[in-house]
LUMMIKE-481913 format. One record per residue (C-alpha): x, y, z; residue in one letter; residue number from 1. Coordinates in steps of 0.25 Angstrom, whole numbers. Example, Ala and Ser with C-alpha at 12.3 -4.5 7.8 and 13.67 -1.06 7.14 Angstrom:
BEGIN
<site><px>49</px><py>-18</py><pz>31</pz><rest>A</rest><nr>1</nr></site>
<site><px>55</px><py>-4</py><pz>29</pz><rest>S</rest><nr>2</nr></site>
***
This chain:
BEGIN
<site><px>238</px><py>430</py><pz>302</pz><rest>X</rest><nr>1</nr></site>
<site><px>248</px><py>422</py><pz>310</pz><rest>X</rest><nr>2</nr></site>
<site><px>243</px><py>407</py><pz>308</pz><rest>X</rest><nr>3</nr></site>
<site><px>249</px><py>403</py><pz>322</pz><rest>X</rest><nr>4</nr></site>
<site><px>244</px><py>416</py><pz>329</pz><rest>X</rest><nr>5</nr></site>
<site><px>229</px><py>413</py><pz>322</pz><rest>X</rest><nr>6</nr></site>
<site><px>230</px><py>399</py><pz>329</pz><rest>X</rest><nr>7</nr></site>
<site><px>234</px><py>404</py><pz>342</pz><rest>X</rest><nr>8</nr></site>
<site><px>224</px><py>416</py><pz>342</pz><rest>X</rest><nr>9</nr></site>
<site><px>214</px><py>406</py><pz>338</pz><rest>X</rest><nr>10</nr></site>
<site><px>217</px><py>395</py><pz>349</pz><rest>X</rest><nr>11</nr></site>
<site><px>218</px><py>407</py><pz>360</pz><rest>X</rest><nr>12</nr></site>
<site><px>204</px><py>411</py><pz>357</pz><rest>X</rest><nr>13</nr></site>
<site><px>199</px><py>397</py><pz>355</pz><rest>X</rest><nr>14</nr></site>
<site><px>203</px><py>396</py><pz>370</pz><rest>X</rest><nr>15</nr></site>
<site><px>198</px><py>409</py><pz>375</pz><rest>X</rest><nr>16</nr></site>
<site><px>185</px><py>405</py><pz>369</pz><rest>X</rest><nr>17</nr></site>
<site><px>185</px><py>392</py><pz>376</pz><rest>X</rest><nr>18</nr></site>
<site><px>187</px><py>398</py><pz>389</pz><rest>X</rest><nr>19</nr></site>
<site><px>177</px><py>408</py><pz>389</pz><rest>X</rest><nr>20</nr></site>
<site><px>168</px><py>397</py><pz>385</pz><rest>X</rest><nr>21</nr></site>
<site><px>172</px><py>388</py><pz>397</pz><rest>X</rest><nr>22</nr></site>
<site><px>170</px><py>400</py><pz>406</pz><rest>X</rest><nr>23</nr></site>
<site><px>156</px><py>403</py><pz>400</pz><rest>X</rest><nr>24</nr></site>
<site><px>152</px><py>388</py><pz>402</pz><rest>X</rest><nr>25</nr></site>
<site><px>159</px><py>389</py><pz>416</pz><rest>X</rest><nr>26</nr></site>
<site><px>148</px><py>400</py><pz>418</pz><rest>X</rest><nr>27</nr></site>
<site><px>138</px><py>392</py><pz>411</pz><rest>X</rest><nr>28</nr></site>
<site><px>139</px><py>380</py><pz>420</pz><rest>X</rest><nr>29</nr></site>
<site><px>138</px><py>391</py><pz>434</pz><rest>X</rest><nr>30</nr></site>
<site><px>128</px><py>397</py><pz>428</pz><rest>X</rest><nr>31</nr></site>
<site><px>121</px><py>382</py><pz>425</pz><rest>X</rest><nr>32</nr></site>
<site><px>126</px><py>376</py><pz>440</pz><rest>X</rest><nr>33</nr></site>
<site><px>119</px><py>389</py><pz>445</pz><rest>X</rest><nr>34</nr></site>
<site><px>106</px><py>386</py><pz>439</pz><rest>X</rest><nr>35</nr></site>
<site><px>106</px><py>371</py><pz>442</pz><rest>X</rest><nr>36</nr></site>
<site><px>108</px><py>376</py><pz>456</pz><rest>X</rest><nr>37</nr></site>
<site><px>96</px><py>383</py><pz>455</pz><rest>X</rest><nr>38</nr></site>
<site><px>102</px><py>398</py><pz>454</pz><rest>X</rest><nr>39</nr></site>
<site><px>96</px><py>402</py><pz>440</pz><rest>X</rest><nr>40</nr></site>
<site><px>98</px><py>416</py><pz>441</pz><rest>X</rest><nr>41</nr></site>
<site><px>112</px><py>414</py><pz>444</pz><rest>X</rest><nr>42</nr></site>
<site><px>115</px><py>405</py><pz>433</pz><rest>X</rest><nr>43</nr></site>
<site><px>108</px><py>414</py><pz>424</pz><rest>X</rest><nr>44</nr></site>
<site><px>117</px><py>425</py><pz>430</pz><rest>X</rest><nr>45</nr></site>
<site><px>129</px><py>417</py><pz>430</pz><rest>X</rest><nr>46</nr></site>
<site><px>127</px><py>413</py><pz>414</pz><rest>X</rest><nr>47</nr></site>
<site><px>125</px><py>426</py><pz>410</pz><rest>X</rest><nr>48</nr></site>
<site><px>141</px><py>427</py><pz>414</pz><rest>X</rest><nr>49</nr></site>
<site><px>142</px><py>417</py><pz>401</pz><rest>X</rest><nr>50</nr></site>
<site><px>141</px><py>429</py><pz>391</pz><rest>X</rest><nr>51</nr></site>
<site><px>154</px><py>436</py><pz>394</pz><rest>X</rest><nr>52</nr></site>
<site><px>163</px><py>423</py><pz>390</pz><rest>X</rest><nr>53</nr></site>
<site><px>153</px><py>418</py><pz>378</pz><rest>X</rest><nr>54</nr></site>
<site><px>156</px><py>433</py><pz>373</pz><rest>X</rest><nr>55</nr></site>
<site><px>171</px><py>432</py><pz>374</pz><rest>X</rest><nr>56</nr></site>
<site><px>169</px><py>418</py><pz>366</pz><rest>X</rest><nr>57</nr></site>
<site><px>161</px><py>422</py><pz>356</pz><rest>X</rest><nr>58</nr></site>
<site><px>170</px><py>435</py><pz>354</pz><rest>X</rest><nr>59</nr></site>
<site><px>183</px><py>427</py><pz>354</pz><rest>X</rest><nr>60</nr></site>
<site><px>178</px><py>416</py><pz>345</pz><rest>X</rest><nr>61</nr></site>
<site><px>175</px><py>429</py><pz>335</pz><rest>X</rest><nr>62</nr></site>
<site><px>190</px><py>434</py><pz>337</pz><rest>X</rest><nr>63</nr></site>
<site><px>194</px><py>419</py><pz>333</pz><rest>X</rest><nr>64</nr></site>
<site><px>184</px><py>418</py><pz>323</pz><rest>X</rest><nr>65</nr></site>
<site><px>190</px><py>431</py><pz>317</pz><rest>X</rest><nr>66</nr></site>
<site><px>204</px><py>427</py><pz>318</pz><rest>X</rest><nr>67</nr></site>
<site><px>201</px><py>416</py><pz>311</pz><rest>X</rest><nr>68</nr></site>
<site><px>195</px><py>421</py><pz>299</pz><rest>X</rest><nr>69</nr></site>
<site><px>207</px><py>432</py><pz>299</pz><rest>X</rest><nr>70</nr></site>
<site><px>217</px><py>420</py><pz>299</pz><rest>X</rest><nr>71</nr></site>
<site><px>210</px><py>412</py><pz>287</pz><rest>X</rest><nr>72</nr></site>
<site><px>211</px><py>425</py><pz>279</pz><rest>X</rest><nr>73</nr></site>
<site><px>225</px><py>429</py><pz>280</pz><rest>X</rest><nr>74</nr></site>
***
């Protein structure tokens, strides 16, 4: 594989990564302002919204993880 294209595939799903993560503690701190204002329910309703971006991290971070390995053997 391309050693520059490895890099920047690897930078642009590092960043990906970290947005979905900011939008997840986004969430995260609605979900936590919701239940300090005494709305548990809707905290708990509003983390449950965190699954979706922690999934597309997790699965990203595989891909990355993936193309890493790929690039070390080539």
């Amino acid at each position: 594989m391309d050693a520059h294209l490895v890099e920047a595939t690897i930078e642009a799903y590092l960043t990906e990564i970290r947005n979905q993560l900011d939008k997840a503690a986004g969430i995260g701190r609605a979900a936590d302002a919701c239940a300090g204002a005494g709305f548990h329910e809707k905290g708990l309703e509003v983390a449950l919204d965190i699954e979706q971006p922690l999934y597309e991290a997790t699965t990203l971070l595989n891909a990355v993880s993936l193309i890493n390995q790929i690039a070390r053997q080539s």
